[in-house]
C-alpha positions, 0 to 999 in steps of 0.5 A: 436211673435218673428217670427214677430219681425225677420221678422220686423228686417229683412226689417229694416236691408234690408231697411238700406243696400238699403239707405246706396249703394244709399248714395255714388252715391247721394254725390258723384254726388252733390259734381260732380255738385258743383264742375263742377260750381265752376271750369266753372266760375274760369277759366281765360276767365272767371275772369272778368265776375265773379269778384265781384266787377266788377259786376254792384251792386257792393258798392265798386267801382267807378261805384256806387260812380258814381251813387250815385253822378248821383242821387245827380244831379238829387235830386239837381235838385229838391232842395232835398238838404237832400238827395243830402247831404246823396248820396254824402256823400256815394259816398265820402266816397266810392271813399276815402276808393278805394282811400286809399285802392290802395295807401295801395297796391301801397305802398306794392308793391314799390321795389316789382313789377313797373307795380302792383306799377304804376298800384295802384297809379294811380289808388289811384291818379284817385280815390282820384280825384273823392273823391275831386270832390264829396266833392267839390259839396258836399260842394256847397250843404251846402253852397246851403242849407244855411250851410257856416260853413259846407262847410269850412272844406270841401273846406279846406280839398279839398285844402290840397288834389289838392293844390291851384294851380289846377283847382278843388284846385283854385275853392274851395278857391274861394268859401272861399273866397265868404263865407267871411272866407279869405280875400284876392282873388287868381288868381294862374297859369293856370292849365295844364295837368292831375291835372285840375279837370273836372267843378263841377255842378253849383247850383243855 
């Protein structure tokens, strides 16, 4: 009987000798292959493939706040106004969060870096842009699915961002002005340049 538990002990310590030489080579080969994808997709060549918020499903970004405005248009078009008041809300919200987000990082680097600065501004000033066209429709819709009051803080709010005198500006004062909550028409200065906001969809 104790012979045979020898024997037993014997194997388990063999046993044990054989799993521990295997282990190092094992982990030391896993590590090797996690680091080896690590570093292949790290390498500047490599840096814009691999970010994740140029990716195409990515939330935050100017390309979802697109899509969302795109499926907006199309529900619009089949008087699906709930969803079309859900899709771009989203995509206001997306293009208000980039907005502040480069303004924040523009602001950071004012007496630091001109290039990183103008880079952000802009940056802030196109999406901050995108955010007023996408509340302007958003407000269309409102108005559209018989919610005036709705669409008066929006308008209000776009006017605040652009100003009256531009083209995005000029039209939402119009549109208080149909739903009754001015009284007086205004007939401001052409818009020039860069400030001009591309024509909202008209909803009929």
């Amino acid at each position: 009987m104790l012979q045979r538990l020898v024997h037993i002990l014997a194997l388990t310590v063999c046993g044990l000798a054989v799993v521990s030489s295997l282990t190092p080579s094992v982990r030391g080969q896993g590590v090797t292959e996690v680091e080896e994808v690590i570093i292949e997709g790290s390498g500047p060549e490599n840096s814009r493939e691999f970010r994740p918020l140029n990716q195409e499903g990515s939330i935050l970004s100017v390309g979802a706040g697109r899509r969302l405005m795109n499926e907006a248009n199309e529900a619009i078009n089949l008087n699906q106004y709930a969803l079309a008041l859900a899709k771009l809300q989203e995509a206001r919200k997306i293009f208000n969060q980039l907005s502040n987000f480069h303004l924040q990082l523009a602001n950071s680097f004012s007496g630091i870096n001109t290039v990183i600065f103008e880079e952000q501004r802009i940056a802030a000033l196109e999406t901050g842009q995108l955010r007023d066209e996408a509340t302007y429709r958003l407000a269309l819709v409102h108005r559209a699915n018989n919610e005036p009051a709705l669409a008066v803080p929006l308008l209000l709010q776009i006017i605040r961002s652009q100003n009256p005198t531009t083209d995005l500006g000029r039209k939402s004062y119009q549109q208080l002005y149909e739903l009754g909550f001015v009284a007086s028409p205004f007939e401001g200065p052409t818009p020039t340049g860069t400030n001009a906001a591309p024509t909202a969809p008209v909803i009929n």
